[in-house]
PAKOL-937524 format. One record per residue (C-alpha): x, y negated, z; chain. Coordinates in nm, 3 decimals. Each point is the difference from the previous one (the first is absolute). Layout:
% residues N
SITE       xx       yy       zz  kette
SITE        X        Y        Z      A
...
% end
This chain:
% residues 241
SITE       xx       yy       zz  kette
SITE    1.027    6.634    6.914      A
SITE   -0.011   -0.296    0.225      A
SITE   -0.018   -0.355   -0.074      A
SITE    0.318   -0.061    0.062      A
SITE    0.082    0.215   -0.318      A
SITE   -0.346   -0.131   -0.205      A
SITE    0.058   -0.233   -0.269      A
SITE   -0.230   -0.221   -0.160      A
SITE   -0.039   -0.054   -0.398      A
SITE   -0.144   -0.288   -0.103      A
SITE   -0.001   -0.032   -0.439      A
SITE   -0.280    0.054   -0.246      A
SITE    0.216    0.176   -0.229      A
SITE   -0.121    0.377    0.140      A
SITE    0.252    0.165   -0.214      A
SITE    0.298   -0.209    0.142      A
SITE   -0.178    0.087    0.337      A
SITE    0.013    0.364   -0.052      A
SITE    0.347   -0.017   -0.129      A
SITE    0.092   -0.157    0.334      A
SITE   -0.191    0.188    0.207      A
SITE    0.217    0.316   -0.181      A
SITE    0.312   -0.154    0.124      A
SITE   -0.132   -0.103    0.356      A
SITE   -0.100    0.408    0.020      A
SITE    0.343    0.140   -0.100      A
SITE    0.158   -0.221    0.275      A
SITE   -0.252    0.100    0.283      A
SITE   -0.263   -0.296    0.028      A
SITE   -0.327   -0.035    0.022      A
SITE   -0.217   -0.248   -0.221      A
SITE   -0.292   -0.109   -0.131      A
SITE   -0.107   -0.203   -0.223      A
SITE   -0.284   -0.303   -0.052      A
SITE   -0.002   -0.221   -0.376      A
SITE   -0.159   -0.287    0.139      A
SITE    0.135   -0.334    0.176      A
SITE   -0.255    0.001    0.222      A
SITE    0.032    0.353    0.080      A
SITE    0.369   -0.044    0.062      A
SITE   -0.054   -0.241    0.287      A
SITE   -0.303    0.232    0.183      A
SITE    0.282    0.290   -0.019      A
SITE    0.325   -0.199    0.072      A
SITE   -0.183   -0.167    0.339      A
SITE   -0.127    0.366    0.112      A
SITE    0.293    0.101    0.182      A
SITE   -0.024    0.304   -0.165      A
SITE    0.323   -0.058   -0.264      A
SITE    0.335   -0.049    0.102      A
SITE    0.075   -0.197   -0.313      A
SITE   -0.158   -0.173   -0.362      A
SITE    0.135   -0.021   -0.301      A
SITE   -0.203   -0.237   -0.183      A
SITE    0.041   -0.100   -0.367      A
SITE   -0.033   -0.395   -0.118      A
SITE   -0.236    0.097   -0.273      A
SITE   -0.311    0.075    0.139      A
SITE   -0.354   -0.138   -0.163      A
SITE   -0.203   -0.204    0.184      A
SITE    0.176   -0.029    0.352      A
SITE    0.363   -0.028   -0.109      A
SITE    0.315    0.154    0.145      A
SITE    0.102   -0.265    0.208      A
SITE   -0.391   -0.120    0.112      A
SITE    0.019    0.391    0.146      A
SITE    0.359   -0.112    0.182      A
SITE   -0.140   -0.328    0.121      A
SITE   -0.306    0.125    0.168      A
SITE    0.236    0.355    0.145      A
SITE    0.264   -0.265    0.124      A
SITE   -0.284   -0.196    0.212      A
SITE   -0.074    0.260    0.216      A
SITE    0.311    0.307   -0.010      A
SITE    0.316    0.059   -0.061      A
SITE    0.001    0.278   -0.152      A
SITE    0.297    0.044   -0.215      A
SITE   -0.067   -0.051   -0.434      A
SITE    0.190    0.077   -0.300      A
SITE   -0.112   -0.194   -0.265      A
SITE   -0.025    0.106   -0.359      A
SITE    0.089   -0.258   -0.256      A
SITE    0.069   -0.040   -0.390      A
SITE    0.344    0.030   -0.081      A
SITE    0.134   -0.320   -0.054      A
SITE   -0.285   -0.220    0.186      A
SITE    0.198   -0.159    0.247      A
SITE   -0.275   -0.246    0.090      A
SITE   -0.183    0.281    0.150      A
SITE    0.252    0.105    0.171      A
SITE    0.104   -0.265    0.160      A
SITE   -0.338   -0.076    0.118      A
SITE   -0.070    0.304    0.117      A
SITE    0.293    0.028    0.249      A
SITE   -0.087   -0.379    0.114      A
SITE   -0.339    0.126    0.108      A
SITE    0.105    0.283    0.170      A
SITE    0.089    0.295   -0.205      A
SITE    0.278    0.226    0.140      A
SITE    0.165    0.103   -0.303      A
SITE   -0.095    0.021   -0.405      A
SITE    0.062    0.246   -0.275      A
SITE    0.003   -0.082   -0.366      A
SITE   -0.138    0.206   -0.231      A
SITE    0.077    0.211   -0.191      A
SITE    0.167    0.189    0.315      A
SITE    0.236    0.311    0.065      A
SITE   -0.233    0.202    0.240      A
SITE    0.280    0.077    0.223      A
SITE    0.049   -0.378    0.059      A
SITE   -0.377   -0.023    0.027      A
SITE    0.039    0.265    0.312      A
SITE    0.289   -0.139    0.106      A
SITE   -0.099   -0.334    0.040      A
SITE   -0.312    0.085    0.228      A
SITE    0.246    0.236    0.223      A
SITE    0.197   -0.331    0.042      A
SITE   -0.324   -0.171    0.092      A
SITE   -0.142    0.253    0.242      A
SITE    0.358    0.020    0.182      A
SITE   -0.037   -0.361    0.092      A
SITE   -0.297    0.039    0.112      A
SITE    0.080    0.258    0.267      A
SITE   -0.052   -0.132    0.363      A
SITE    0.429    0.019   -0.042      A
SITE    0.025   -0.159   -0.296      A
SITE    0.151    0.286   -0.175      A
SITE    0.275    0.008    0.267      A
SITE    0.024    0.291    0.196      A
SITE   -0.053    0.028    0.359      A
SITE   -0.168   -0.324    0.137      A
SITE    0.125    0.056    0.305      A
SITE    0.344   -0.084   -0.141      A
SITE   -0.135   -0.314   -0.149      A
SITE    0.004   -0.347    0.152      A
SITE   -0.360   -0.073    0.128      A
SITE    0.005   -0.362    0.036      A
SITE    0.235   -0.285   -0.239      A
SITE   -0.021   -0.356    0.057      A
SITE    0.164   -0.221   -0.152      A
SITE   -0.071   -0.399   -0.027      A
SITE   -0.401   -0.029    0.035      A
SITE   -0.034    0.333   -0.138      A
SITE   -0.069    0.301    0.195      A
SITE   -0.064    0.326   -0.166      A
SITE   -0.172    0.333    0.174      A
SITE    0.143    0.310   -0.175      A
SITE   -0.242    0.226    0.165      A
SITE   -0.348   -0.184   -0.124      A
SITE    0.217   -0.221   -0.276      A
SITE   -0.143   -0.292    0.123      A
SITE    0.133   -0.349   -0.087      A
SITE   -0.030   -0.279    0.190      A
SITE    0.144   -0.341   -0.030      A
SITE    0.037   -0.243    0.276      A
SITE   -0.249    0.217    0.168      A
SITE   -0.272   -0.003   -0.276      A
SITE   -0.044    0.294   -0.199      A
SITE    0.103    0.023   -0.358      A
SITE   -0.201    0.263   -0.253      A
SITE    0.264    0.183   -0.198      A
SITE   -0.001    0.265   -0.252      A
SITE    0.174    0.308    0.071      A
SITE    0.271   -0.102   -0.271      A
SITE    0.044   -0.338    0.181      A
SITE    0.046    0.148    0.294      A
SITE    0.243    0.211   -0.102      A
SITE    0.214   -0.268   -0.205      A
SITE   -0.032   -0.252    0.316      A
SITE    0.096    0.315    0.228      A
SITE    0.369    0.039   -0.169      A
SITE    0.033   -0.379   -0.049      A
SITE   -0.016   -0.065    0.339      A
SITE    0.204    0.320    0.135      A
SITE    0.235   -0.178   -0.241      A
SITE   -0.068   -0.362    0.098      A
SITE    0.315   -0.205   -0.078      A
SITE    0.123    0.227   -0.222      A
SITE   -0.086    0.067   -0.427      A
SITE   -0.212    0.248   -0.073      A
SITE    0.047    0.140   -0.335      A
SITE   -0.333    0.000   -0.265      A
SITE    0.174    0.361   -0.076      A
SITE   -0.040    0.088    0.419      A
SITE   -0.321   -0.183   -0.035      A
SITE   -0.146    0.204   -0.302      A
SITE    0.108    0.328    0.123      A
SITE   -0.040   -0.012    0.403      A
SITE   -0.381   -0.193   -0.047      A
SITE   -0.090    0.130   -0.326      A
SITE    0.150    0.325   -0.015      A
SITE    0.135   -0.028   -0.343      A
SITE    0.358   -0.097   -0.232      A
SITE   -0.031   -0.332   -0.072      A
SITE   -0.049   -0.055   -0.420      A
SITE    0.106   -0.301   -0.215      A
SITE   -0.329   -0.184    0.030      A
SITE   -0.162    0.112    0.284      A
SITE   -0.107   -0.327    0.177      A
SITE   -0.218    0.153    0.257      A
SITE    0.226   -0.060    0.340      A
SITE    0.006   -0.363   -0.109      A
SITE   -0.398   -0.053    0.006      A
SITE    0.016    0.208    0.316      A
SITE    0.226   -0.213    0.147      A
SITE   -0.197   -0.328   -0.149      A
SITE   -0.326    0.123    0.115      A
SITE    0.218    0.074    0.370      A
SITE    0.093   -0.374    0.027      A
SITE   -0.311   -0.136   -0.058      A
SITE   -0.163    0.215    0.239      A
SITE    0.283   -0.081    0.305      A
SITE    0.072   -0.354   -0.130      A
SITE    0.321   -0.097   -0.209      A
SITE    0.180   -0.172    0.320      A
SITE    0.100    0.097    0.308      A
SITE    0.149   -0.282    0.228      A
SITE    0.075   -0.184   -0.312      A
SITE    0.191    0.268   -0.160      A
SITE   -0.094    0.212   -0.331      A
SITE   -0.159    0.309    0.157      A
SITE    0.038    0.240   -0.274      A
SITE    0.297   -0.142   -0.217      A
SITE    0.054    0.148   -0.327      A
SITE    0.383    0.074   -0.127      A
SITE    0.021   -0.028   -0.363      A
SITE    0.101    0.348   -0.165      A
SITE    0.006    0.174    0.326      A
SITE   -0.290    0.017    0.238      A
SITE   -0.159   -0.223    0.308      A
SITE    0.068   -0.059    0.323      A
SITE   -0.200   -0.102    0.307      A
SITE    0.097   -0.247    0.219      A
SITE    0.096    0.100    0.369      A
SITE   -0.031   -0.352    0.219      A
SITE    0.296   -0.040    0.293      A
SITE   -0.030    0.223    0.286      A
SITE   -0.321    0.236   -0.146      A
SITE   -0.012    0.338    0.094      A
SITE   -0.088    0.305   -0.208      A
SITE   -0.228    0.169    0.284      A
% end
């Protein structure tokens, strides 16, 4: 197997470990696994893994320590693993960086599921198909974004975004003008139904408008539509590539 198949565990619980690496198996990854923190960030920043998942709980260097320092220097894509119910952690998590999280207990089809959503968007196409069918270039206000390298820049300066952000600013702006639905949001970005309390998108889209700025020409950027979704603003006369 390649690393573009190779996951990364990262959990001191070696049973729950083994148990996952059993379902990675059956579906055709690779894996391995590490218990410490520490560890965890040597392996994530080798360029050997394609993706972590990486539990809260870890003694000594915690859960989201292990994110923090991973976040500084990749991208890599992570699934975090939290405590049913701890929505602090969560939340955090996702504002620091973390692609996606799983509560446990978990079904271990959604477990699989979930990282085949993750890996998708990570493909050079963004889970799309040809790229060559794909518009290379969108610019829209001060925002330009490169499809090919998924760069982000605005007003010319670069702008570091997770893969999830890219994706969620990607379809906002190939939308600009126009609502987006959290449903569209939550299944094109995240590659999942949307549930009754999932408030993932919306720290997304939070962390997104901190990162780009809330304004844009004295205008909302990212406007939020009560009970249906967001949508991005599209100034007079900007085009889309």
């Amino acid at each position: 197997m390649d690393k573009l198949s190779r996951v990364l565990i990262v959990d001191d619980d070696t049973g729950l470990c083994e148990l996952l690496g059993k379902y990675l198996s059956r579906e055709g990854f690779d894996f391995e696994m590490v218990h410490r923190g520490d560890d965890g960030v040597v392996r994530a920043l080798s360029g050997e893994c394609a993706l972590v998942v990486l539990d809260v709980m870890l003694p000594g260097m915690s859960g989201l320590e292990v994110l923090s320092e991973i976040r500084r220097q990749s991208k890599i894509p992570v699934l975090m693993l939290t405590a049913r119910g701890d929505d602090i952690d969560r939340i955090v998590g996702l504002e620091m960086g973390a692609d996606d999280y799983l509560p446990k207990p978990f079904n271990p089809r959604e477990f699989t599921a979930r990282i085949r959503a993750i890996l998708r968007r990570a493909r050079p196409d963004g889970g799309g198909g040809d790229v060559r069918t794909r518009l290379d270039r969108i610019a829209v206000g001060d925002i330009e974004l490169d499809a090919r390298s998924r760069i982000v820049r605005r007003a010319g300066e670069f702008v570091p975004l997770t893969l999830v952000e890219y994706g969620l600013l990607q379809l906002l702006v190939r939308s600009a003008g126009e609502v987006v639905t959290r449903e569209d949001l939550v299944r094109s970005v995240l590659g999942r139904k949307i549930t009754p309390f999932d408030r993932s998108i919306d720290t997304h889209v939070s962390n997104l408008r901190k990162k780009l700025g809330h304004y844009l020409d004295g205008v909302e950027r990212i406007k939020t539509v009560r009970g249906v979704g967001y949508i991005y603003a599209e100034p007079e006369g900007s085009p889309k590539e």
